[in-house]
Structures are given as structure tokens and as C-alpha cells.
N, C-alpha and C positions, 0 to 999 in steps of 0.2 A: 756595964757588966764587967766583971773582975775578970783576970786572966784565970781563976782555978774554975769559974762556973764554966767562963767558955768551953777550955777543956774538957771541963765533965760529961757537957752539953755534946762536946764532938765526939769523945769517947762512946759516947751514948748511941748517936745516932749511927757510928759506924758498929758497932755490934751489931745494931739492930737491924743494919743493912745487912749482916752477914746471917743470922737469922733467918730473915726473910728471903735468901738465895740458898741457904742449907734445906730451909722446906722446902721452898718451890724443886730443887732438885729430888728430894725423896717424892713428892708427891709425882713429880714424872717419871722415875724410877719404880714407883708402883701400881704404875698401872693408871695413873689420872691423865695423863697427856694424852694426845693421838699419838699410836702406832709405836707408844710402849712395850705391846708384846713383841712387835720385832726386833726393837731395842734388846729387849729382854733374849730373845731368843739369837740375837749376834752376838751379845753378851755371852752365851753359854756356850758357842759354836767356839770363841775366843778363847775361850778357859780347856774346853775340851783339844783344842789343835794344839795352844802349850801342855798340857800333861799329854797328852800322845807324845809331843815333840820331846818335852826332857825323860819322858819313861823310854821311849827309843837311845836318844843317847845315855842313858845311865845303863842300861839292858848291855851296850853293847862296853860300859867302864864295865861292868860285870863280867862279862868273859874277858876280857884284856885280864882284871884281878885272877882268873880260874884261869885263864892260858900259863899266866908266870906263876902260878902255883904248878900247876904240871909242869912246866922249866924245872921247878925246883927238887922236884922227885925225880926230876936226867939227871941230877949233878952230883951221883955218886964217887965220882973223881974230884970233883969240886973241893977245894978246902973249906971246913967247918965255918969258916968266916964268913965266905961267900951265901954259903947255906941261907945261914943267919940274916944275910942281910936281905937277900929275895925272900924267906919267910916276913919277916920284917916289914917289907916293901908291900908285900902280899896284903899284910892284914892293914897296913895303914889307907893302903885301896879301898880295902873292904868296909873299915869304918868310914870312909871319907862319904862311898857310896852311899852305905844306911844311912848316913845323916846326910844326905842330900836328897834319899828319897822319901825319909821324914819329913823334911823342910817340903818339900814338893808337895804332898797329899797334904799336910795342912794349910798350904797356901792356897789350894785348888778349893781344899775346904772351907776357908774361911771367904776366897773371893763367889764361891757359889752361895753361900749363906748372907750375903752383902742385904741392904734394904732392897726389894721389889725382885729379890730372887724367892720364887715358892717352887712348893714339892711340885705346883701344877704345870709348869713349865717346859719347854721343849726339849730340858736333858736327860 
């Protein structure tokens, strides 16, 4: 046998090894194993305890952003510069937050929509 069939031949069979381990995991992710739904149901326990856990700390980068915005309405002695730069500081918070609490609900969304997550499920 030539060295390119070999190859092909191994190529071949490791795909198909990987195939056949991609199904077999969706098939017990959907509910075909035993005690898939609890699988399934610590699955959603774990998605639900992280979004609790980062909407808790992003909740509290949210008042941190609103606390030094009100700083910045004390600093009427403050030089203009100052101002500026706690405004500044203020809104780059703010955006850092929105876009991490984007990032967050579609991560939540996308790992609850995973294979052998249904509507019917314990979340």
C-alpha cells in the first residue's frame, strides 16, 4: 500500500472516530442516555448561578459608574480639566459595562440554546 492511501485511510478513520464521539455526545445531551435530565437540569442550574453571579457584579460596576458621576457634580471648584476627565472616566464605565452586559445575556443565550437544551426543561 502506498504512503498517500495510508494516509487517506488514517485520515479517514480518524474523522470518523470523531463523528462517531460528536453523536454519541448529542445523543446523550438529548435526552437518549440515562439521567440526561439531570444532566440537563445541572447544566441550567450552572448557566443560571453564572448570570446571577456576573449580573451581581456588573450591578454593583454600575453604581461604582453612578457614584463617580455624582463625584463629578461636587467638583464645582474642581478645574475644568478634572471635570472632564471624571466625565470621561464616567462614560467609559458605562460603556465597558453595556458591553459586558451584552456579552453576558448572549452568552447565557447561546449556552442555554446548546443541543438537548428545550423550552421543556427545569429553567
Amino acid at each position: 500500500m502506498n504512503w498517500h492511501k495510508q494516509t487517506e485511510e488514517m485520515i479517514h478513520s480518524w474523522t470518523e472516530a470523531q463523528r462517531r464521539l460528536v453523536d454519541q455526545w448529542l445523543e446523550s445531551v438529548q435526552g437518549v442516555a440515562p439521567g440526561a435530565d439531570k444532566l440537563k437540569a445541572d447544566y441550567h442550574r450552572q448557566i443560571d448561578a453564572w448570570e446571577e453571579a456576573v449580573s451581581e457584579m456588573l450591578r454593583r460596576q454600575q453604581e461604582l459608574a453612578d457614584s463617580m458621576s455624582g463625584s463629578a457634580a461636587n467638583l464645582d471648584a474642581a478645574p475644568e480639566l478634572a471635570k472632564e476627565w471624571v466625565d470621561r472616566s464616567q462614560q467609559m464605565m458605562q460603556n465597558w459595562t453595556d458591553t459586558q452586559m451584552r456579552f453576558m445575556q448572549e452568552w447565557v443565550e447561546h449556552m442555554a440554546n446548546q443541543p438537548g437544551s428545550s423550552s421543556d426543561s427545569s429553567r
